[in-house]
PDBQT receptor file of N, H, CA, C and O in Angstrom, charges set to zero:
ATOM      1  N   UNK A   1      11.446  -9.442   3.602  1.00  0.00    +0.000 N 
ATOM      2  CA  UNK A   1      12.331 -10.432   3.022  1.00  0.00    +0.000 C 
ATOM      3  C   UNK A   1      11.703 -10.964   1.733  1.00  0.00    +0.000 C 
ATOM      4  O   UNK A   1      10.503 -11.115   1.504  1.00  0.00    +0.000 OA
ATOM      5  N   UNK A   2      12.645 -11.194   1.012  1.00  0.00    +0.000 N 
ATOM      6  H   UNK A   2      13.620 -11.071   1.198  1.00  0.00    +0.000 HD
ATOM      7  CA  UNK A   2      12.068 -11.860  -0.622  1.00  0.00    +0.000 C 
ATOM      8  C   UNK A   2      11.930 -12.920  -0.233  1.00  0.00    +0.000 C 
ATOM      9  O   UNK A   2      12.814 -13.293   0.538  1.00  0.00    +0.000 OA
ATOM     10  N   UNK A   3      10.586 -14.107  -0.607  1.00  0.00    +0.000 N 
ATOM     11  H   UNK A   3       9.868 -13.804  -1.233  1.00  0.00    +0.000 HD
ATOM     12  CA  UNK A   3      10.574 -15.245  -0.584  1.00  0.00    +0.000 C 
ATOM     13  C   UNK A   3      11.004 -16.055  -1.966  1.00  0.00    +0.000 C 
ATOM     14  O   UNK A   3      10.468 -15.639  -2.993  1.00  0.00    +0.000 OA
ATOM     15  N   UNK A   4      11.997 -17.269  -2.103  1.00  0.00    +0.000 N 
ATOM     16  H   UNK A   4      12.433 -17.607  -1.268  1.00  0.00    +0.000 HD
ATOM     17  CA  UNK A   4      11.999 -17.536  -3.399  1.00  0.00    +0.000 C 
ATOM     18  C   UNK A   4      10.671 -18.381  -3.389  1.00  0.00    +0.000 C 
ATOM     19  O   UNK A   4       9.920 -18.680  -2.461  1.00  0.00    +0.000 OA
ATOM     20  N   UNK A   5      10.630 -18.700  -4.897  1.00  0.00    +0.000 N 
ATOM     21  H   UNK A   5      11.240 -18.457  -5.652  1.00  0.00    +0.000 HD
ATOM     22  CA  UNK A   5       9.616 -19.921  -5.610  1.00  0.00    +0.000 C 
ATOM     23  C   UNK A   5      10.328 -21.292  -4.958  1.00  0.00    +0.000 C 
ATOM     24  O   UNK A   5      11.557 -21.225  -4.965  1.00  0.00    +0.000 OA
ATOM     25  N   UNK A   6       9.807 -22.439  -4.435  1.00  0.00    +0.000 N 
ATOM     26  H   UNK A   6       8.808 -22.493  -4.429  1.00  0.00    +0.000 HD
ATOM     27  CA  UNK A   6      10.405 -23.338  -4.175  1.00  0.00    +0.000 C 
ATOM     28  C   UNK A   6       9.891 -24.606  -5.227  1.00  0.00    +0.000 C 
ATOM     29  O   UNK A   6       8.754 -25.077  -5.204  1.00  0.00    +0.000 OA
ATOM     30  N   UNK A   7      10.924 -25.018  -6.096  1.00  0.00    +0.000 N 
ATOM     31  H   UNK A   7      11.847 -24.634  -6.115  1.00  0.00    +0.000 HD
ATOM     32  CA  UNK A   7      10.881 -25.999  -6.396  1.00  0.00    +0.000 C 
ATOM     33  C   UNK A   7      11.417 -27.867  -6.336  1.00  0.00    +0.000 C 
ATOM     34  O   UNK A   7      12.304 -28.243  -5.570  1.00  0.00    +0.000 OA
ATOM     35  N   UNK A   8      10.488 -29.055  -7.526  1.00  0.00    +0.000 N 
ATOM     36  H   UNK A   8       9.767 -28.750  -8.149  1.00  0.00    +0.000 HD
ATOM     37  CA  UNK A   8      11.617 -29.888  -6.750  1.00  0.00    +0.000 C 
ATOM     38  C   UNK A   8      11.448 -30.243  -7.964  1.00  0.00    +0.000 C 
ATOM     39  O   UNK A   8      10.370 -30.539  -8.480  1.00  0.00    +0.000 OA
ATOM     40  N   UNK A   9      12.791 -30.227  -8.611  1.00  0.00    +0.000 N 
ATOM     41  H   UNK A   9      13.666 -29.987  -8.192  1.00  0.00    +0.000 HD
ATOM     42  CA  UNK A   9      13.368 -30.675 -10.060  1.00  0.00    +0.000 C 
ATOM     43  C   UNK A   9      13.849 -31.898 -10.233  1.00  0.00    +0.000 C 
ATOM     44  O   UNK A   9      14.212 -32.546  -9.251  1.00  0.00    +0.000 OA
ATOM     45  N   UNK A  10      13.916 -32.323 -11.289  1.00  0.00    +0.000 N 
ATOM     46  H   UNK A  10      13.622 -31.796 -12.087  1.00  0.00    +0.000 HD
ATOM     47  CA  UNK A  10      14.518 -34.297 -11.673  1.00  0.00    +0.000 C 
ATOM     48  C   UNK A  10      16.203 -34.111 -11.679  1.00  0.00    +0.000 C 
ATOM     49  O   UNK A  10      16.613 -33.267 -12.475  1.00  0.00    +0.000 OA
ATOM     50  N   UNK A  11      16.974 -34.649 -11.061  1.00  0.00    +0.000 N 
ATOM     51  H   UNK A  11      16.641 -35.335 -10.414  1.00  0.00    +0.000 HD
ATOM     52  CA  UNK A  11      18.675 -34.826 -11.470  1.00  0.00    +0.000 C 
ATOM     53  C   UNK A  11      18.894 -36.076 -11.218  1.00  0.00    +0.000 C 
ATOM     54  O   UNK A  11      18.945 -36.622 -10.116  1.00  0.00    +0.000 OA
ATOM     55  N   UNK A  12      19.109 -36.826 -12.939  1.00  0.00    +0.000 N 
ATOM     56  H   UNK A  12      19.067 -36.383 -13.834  1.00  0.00    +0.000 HD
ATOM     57  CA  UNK A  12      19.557 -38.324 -12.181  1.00  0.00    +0.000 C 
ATOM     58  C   UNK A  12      19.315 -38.682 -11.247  1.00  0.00    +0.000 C 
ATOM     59  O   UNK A  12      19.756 -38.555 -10.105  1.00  0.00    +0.000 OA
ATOM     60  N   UNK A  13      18.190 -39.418 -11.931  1.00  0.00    +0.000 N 
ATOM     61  H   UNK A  13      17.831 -39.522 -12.859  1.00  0.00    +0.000 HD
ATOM     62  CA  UNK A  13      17.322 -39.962 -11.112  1.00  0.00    +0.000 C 
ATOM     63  C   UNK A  13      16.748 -39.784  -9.594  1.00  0.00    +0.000 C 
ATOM     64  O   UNK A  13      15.822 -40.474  -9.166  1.00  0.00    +0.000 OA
ATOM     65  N   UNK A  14      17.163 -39.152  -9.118  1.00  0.00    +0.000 N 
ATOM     66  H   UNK A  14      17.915 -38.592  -9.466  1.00  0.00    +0.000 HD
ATOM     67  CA  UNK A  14      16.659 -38.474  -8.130  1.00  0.00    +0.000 C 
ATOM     68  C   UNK A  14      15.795 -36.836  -8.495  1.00  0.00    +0.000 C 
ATOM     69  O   UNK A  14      15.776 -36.349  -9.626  1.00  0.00    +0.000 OA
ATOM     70  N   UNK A  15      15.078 -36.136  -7.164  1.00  0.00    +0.000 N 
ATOM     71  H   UNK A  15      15.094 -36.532  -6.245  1.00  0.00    +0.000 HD
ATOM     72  CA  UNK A  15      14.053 -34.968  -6.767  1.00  0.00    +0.000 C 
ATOM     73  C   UNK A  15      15.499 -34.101  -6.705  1.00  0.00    +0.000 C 
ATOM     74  O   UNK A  15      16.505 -34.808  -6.764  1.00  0.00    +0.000 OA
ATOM     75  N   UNK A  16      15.703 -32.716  -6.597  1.00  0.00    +0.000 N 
ATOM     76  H   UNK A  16      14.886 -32.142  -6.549  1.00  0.00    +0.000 HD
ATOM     77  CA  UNK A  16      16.294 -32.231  -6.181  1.00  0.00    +0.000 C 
ATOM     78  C   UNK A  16      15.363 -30.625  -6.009  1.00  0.00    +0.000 C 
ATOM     79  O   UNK A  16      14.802 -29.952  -6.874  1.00  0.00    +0.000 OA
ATOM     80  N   UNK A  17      15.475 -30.451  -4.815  1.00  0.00    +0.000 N 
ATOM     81  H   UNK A  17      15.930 -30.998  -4.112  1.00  0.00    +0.000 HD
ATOM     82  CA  UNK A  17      14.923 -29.210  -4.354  1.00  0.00    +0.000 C 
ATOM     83  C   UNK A  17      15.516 -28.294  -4.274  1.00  0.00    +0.000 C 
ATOM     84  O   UNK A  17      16.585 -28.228  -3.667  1.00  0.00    +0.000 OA
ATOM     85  N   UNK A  18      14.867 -27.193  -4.972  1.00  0.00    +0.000 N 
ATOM     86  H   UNK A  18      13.999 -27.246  -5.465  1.00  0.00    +0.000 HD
ATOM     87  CA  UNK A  18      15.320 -25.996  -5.799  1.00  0.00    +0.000 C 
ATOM     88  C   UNK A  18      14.467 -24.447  -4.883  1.00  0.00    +0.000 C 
ATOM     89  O   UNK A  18      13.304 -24.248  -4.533  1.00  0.00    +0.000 OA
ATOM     90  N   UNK A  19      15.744 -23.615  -4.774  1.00  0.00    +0.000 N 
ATOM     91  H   UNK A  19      16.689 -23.776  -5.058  1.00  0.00    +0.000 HD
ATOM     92  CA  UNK A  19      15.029 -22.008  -4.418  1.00  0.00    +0.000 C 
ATOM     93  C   UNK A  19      15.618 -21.356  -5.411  1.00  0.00    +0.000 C 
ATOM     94  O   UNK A  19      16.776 -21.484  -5.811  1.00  0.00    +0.000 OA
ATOM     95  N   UNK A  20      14.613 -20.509  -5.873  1.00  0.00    +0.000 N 
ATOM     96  H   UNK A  20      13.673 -20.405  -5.549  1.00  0.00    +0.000 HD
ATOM     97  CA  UNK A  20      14.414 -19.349  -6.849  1.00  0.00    +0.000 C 
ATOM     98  C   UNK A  20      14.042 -18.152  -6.751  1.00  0.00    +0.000 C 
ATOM     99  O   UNK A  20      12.877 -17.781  -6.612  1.00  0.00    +0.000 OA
ATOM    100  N   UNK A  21      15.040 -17.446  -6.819  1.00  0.00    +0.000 N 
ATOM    101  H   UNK A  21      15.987 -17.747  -6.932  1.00  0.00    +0.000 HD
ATOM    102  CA  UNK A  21      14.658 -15.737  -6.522  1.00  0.00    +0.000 C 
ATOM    103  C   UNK A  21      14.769 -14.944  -7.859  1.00  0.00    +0.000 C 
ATOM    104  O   UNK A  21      15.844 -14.753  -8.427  1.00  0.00    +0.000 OA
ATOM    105  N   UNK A  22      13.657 -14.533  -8.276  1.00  0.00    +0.000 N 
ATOM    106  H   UNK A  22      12.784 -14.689  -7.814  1.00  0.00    +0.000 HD
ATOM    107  CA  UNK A  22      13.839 -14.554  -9.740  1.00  0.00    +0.000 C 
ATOM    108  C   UNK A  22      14.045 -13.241  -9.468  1.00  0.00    +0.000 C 
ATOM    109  O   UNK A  22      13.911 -12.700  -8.370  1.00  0.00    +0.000 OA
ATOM    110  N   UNK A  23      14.516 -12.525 -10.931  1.00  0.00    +0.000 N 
ATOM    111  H   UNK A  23      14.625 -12.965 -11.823  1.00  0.00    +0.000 HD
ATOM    112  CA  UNK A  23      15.171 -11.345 -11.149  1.00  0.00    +0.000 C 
ATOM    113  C   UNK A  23      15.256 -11.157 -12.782  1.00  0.00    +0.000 C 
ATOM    114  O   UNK A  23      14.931 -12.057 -13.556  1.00  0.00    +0.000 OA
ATOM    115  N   UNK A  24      15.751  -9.828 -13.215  1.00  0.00    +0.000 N 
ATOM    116  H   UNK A  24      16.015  -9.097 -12.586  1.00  0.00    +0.000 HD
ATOM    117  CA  UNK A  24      15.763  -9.702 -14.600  1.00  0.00    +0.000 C 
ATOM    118  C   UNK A  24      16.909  -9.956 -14.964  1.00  0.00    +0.000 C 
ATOM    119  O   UNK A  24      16.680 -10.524 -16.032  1.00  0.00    +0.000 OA
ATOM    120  N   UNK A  25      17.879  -9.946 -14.859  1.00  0.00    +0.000 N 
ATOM    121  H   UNK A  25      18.065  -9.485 -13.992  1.00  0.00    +0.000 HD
ATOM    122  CA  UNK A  25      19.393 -10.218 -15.363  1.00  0.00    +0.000 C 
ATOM    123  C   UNK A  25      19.558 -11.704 -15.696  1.00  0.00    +0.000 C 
ATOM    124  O   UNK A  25      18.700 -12.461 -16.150  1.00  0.00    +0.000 OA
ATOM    125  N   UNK A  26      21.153 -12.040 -15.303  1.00  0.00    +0.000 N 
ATOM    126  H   UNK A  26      21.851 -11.426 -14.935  1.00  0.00    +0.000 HD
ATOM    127  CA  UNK A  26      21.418 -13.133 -15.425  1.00  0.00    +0.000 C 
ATOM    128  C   UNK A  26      21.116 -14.374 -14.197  1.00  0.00    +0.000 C 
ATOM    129  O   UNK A  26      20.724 -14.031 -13.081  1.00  0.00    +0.000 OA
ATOM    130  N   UNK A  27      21.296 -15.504 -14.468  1.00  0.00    +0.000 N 
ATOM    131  H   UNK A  27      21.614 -15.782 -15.374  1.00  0.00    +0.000 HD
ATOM    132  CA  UNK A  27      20.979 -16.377 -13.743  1.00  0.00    +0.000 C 
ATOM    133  C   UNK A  27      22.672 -16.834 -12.989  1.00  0.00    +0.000 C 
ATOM    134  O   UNK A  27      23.724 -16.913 -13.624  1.00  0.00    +0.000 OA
ATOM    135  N   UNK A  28      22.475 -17.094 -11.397  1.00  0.00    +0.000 N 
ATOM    136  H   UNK A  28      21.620 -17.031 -10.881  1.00  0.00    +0.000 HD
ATOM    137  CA  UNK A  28      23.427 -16.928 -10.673  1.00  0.00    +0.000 C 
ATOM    138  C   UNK A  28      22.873 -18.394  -9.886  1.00  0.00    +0.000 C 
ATOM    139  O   UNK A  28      21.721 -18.567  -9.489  1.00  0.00    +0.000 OA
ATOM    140  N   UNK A  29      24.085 -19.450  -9.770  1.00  0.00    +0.000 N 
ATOM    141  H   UNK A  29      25.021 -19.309 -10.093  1.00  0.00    +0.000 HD
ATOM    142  CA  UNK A  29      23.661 -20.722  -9.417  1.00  0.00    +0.000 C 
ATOM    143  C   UNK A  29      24.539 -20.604  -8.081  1.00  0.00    +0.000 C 
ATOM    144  O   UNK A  29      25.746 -20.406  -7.942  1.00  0.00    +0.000 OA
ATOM    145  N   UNK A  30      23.447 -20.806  -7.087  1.00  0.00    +0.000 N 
ATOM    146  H   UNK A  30      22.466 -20.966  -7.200  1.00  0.00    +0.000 HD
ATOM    147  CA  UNK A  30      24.560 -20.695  -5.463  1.00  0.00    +0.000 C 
ATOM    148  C   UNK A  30      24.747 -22.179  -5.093  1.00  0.00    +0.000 C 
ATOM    149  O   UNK A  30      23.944 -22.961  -5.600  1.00  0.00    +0.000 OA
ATOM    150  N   UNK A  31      25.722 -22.684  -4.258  1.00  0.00    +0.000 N 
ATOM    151  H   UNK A  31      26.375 -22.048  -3.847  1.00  0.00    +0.000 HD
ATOM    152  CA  UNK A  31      25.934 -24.102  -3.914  1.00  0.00    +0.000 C 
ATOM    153  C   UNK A  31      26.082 -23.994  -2.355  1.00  0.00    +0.000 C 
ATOM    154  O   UNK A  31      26.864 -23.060  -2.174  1.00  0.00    +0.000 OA
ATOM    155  N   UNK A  32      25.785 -24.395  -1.419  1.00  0.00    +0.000 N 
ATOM    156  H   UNK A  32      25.149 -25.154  -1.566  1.00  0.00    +0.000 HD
ATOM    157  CA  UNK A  32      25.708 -23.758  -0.201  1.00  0.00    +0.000 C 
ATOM    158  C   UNK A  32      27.146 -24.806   0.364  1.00  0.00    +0.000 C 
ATOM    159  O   UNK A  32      27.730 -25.517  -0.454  1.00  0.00    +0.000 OA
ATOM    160  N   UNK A  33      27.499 -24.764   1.597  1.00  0.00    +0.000 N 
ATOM    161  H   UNK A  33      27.025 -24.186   2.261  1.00  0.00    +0.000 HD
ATOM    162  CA  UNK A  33      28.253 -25.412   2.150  1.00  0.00    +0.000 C 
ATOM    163  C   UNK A  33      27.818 -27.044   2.995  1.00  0.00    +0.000 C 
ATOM    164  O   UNK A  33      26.659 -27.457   3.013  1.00  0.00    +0.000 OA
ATOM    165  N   UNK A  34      28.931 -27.761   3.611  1.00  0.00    +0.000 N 
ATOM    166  H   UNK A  34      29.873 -27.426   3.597  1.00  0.00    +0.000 HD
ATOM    167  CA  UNK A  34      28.735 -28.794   3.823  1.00  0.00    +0.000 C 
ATOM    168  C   UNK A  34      27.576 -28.910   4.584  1.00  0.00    +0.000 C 
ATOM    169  O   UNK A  34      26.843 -29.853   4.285  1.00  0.00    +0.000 OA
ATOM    170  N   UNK A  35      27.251 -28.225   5.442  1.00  0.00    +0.000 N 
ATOM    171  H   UNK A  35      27.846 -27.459   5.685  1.00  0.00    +0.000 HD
ATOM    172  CA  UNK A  35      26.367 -28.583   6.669  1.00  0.00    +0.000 C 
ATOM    173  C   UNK A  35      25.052 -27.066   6.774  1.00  0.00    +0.000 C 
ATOM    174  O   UNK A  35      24.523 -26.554   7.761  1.00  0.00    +0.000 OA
ATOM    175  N   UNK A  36      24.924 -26.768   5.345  1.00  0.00    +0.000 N 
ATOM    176  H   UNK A  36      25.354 -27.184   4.544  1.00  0.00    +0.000 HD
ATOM    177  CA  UNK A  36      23.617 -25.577   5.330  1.00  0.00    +0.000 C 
ATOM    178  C   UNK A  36      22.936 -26.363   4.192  1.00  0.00    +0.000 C 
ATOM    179  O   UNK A  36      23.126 -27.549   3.922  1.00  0.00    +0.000 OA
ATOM    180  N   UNK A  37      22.012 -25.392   3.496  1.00  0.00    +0.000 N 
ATOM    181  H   UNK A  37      21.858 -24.429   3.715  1.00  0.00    +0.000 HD
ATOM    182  CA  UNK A  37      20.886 -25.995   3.212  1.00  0.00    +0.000 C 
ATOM    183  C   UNK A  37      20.827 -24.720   2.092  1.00  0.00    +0.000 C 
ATOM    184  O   UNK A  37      21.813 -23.997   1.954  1.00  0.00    +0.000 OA
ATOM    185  N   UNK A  38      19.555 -24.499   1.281  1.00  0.00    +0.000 N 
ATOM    186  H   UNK A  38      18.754 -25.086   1.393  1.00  0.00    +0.000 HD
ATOM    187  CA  UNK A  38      19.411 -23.439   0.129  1.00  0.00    +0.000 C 
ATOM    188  C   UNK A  38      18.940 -22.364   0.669  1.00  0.00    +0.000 C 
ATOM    189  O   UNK A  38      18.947 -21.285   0.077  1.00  0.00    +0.000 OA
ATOM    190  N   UNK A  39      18.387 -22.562   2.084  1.00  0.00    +0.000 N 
ATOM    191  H   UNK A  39      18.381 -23.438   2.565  1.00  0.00    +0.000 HD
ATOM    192  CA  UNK A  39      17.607 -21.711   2.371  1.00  0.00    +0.000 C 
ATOM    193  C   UNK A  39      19.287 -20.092   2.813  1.00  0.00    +0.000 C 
ATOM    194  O   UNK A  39      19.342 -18.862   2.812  1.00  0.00    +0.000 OA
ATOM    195  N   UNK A  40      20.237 -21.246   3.090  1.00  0.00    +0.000 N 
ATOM    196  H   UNK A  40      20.192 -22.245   3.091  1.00  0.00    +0.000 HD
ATOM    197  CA  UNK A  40      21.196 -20.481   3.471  1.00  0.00    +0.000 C 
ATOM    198  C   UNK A  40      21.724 -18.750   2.489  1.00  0.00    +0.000 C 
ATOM    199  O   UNK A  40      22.716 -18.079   2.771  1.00  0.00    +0.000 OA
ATOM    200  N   UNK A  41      20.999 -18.526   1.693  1.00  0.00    +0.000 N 
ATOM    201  H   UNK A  41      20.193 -19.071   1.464  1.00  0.00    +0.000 HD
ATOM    202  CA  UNK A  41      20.894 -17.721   0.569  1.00  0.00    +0.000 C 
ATOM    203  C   UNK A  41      20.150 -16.708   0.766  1.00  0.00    +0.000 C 
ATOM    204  O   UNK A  41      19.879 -15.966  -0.177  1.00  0.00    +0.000 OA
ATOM    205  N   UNK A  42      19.641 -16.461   2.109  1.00  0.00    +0.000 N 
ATOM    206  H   UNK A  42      19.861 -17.064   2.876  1.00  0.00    +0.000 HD
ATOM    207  CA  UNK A  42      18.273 -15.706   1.911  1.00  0.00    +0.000 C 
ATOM    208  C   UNK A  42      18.863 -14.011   1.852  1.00  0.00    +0.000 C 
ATOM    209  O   UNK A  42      18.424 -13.001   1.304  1.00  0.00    +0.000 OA
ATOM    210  N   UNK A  43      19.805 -14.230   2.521  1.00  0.00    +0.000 N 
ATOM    211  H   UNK A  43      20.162 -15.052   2.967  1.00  0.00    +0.000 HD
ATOM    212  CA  UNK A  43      20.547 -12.346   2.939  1.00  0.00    +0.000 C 
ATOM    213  C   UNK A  43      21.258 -12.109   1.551  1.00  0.00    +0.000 C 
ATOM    214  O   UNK A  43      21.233 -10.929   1.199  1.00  0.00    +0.000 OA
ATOM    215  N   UNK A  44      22.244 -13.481   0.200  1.00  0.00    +0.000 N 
ATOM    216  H   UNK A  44      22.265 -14.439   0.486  1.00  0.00    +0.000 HD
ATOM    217  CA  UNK A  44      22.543 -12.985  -0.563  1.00  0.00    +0.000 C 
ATOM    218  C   UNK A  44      21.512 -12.790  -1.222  1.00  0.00    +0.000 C 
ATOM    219  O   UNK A  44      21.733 -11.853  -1.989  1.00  0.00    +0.000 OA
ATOM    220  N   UNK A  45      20.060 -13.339  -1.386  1.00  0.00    +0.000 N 
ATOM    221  H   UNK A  45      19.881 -14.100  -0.763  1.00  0.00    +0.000 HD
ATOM    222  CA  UNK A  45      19.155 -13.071  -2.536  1.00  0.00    +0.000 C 
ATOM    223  C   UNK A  45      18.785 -11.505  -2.165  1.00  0.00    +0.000 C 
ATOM    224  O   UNK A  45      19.105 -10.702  -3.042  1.00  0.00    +0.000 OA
ATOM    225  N   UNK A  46      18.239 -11.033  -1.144  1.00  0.00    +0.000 N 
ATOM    226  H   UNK A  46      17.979 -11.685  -0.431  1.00  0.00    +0.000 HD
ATOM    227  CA  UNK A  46      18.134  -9.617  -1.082  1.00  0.00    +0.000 C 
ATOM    228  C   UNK A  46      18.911  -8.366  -1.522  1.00  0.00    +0.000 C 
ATOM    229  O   UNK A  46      18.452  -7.228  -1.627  1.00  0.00    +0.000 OA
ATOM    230  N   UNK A  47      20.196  -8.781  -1.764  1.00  0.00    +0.000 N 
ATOM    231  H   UNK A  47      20.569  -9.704  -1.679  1.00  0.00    +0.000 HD
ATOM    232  CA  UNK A  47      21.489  -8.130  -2.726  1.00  0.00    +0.000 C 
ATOM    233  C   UNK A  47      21.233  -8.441  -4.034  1.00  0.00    +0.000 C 
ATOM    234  O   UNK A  47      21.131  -7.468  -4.780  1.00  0.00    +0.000 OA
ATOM    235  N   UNK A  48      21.093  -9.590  -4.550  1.00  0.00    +0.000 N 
ATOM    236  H   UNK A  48      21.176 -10.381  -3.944  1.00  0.00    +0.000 HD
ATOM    237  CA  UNK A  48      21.200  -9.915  -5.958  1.00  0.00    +0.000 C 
ATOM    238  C   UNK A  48      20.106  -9.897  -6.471  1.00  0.00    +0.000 C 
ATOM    239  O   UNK A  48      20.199  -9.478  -7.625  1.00  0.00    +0.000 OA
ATOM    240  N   UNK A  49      18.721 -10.237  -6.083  1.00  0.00    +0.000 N 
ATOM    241  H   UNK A  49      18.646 -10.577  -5.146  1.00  0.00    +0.000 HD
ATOM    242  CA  UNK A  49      17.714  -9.975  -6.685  1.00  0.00    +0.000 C 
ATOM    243  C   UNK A  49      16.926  -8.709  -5.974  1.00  0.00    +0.000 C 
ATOM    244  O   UNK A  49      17.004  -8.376  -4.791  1.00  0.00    +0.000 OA
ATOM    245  N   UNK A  50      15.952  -7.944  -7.282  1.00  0.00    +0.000 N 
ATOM    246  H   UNK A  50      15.889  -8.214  -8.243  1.00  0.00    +0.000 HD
ATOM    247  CA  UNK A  50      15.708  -8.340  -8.732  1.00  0.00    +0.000 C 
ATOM    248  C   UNK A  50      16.443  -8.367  -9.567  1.00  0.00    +0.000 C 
ATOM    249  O   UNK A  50      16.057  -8.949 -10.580  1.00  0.00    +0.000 OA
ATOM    250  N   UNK A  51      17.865  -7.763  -9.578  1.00  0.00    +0.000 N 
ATOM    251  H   UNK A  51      18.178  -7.290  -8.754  1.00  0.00    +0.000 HD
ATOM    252  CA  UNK A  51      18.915  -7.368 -10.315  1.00  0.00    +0.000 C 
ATOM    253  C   UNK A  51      19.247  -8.567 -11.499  1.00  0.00    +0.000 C 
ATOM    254  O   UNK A  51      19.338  -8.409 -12.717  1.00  0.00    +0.000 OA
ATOM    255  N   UNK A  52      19.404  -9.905 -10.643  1.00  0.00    +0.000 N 
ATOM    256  H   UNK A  52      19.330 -10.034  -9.654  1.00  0.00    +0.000 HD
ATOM    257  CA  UNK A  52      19.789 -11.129 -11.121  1.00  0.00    +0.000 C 
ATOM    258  C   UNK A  52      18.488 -12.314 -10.577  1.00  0.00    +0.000 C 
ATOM    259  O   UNK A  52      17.605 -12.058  -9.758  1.00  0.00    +0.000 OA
ATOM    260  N   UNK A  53      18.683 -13.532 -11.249  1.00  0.00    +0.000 N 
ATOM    261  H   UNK A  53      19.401 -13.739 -11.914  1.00  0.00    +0.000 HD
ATOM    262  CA  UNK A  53      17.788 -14.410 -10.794  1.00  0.00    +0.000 C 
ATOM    263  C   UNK A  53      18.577 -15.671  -9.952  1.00  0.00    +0.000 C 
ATOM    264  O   UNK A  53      19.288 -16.490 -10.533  1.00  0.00    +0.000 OA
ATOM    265  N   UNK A  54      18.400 -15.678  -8.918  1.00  0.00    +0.000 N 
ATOM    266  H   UNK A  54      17.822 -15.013  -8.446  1.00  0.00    +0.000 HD
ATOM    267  CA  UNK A  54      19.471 -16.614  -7.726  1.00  0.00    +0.000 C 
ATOM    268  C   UNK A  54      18.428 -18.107  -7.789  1.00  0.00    +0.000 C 
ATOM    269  O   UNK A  54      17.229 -18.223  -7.537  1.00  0.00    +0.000 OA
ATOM    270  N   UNK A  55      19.116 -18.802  -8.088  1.00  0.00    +0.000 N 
ATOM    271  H   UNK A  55      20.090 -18.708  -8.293  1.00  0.00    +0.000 HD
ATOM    272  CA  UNK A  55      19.135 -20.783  -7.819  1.00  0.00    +0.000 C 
ATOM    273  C   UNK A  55      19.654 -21.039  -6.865  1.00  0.00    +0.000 C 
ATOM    274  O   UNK A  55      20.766 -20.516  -6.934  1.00  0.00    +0.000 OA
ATOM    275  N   UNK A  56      19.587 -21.354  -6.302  1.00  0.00    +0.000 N 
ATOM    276  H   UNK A  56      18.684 -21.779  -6.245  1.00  0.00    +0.000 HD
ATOM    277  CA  UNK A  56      20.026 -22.423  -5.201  1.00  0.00    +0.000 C 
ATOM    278  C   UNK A  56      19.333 -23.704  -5.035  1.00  0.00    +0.000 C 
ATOM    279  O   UNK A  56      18.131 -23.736  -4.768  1.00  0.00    +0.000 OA
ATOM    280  N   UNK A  57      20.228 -25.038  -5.220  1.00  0.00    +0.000 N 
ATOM    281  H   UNK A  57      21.204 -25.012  -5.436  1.00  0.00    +0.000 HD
ATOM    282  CA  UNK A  57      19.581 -26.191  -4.926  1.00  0.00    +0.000 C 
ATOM    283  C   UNK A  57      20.282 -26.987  -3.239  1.00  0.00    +0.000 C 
ATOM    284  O   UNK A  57      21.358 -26.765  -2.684  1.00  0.00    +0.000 OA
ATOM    285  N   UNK A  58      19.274 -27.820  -2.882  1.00  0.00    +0.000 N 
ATOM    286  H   UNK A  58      18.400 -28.001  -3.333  1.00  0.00    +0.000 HD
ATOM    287  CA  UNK A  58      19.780 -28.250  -1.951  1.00  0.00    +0.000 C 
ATOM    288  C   UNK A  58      21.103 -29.528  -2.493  1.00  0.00    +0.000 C 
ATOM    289  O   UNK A  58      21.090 -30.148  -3.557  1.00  0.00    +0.000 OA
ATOM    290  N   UNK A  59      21.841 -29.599  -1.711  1.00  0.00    +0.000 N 
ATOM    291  H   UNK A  59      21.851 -29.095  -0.847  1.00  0.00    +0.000 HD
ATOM    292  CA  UNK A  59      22.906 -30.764  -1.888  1.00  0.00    +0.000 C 
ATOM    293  C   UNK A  59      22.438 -32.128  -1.519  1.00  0.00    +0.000 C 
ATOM    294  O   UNK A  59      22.011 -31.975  -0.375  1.00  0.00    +0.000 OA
ATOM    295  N   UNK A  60      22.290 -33.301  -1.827  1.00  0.00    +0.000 N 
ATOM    296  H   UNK A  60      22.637 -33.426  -2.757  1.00  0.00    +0.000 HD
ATOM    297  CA  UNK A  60      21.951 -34.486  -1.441  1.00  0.00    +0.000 C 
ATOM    298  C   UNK A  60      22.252 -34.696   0.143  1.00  0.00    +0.000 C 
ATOM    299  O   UNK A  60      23.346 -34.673   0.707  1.00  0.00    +0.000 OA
ATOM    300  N   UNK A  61      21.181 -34.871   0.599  1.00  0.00    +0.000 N 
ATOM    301  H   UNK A  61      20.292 -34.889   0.140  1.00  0.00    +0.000 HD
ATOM    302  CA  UNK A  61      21.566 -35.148   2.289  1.00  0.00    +0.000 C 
ATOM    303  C   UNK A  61      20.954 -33.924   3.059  1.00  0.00    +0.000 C 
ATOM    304  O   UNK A  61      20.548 -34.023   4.217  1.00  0.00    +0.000 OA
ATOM    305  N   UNK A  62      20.918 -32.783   2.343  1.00  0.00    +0.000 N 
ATOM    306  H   UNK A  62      21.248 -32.703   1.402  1.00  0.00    +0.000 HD
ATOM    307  CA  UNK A  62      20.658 -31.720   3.046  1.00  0.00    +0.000 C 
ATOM    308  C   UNK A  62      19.229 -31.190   2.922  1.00  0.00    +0.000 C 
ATOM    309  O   UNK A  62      18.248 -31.793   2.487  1.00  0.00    +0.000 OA
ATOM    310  N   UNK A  63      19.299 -30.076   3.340  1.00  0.00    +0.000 N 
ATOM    311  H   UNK A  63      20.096 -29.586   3.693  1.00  0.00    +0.000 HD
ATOM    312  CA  UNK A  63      17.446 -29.250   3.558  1.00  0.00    +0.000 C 
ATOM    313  C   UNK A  63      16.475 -30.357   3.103  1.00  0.00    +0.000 C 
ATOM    314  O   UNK A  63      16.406 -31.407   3.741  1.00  0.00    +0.000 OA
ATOM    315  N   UNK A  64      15.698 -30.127   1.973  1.00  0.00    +0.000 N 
ATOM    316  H   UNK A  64      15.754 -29.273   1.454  1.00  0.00    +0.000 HD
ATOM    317  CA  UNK A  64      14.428 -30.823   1.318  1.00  0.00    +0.000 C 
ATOM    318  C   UNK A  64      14.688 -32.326   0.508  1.00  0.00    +0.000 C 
ATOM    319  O   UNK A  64      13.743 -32.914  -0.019  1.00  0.00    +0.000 OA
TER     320      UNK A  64
């Protein structure tokens, strides 16, 4: 399994925790659903990367 880079980025005024599956292409921003988390990405990042570079942040309330 690809592990992403895990980060935790600034958004108004708040942390927001960030997964990164980097790749050479373009950058592809995932938004997960009400009640998952970023990690929820892990089966599309194995499709899309290295091809593309996959973001996923967590939603306020959720994962990190």
């Amino acid at each position: 399994m690809i592990e992403p880079i895990e980060k935790k980025v600034p958004g108004d005024g708040i942390a927001i925790h960030l997964a990164v599956w980097e790749g050479r292409g373009k950058n592809i921003l995932a938004v997960h659903g009400l009640t998952a988390n970023n990690r929820c990405w892990d089966p599309i990042a194995r499709s899309v990367a290295p091809n593309h570079r996959l973001l996923a942040m967590d939603l306020r309330g959720r994962g990190l």
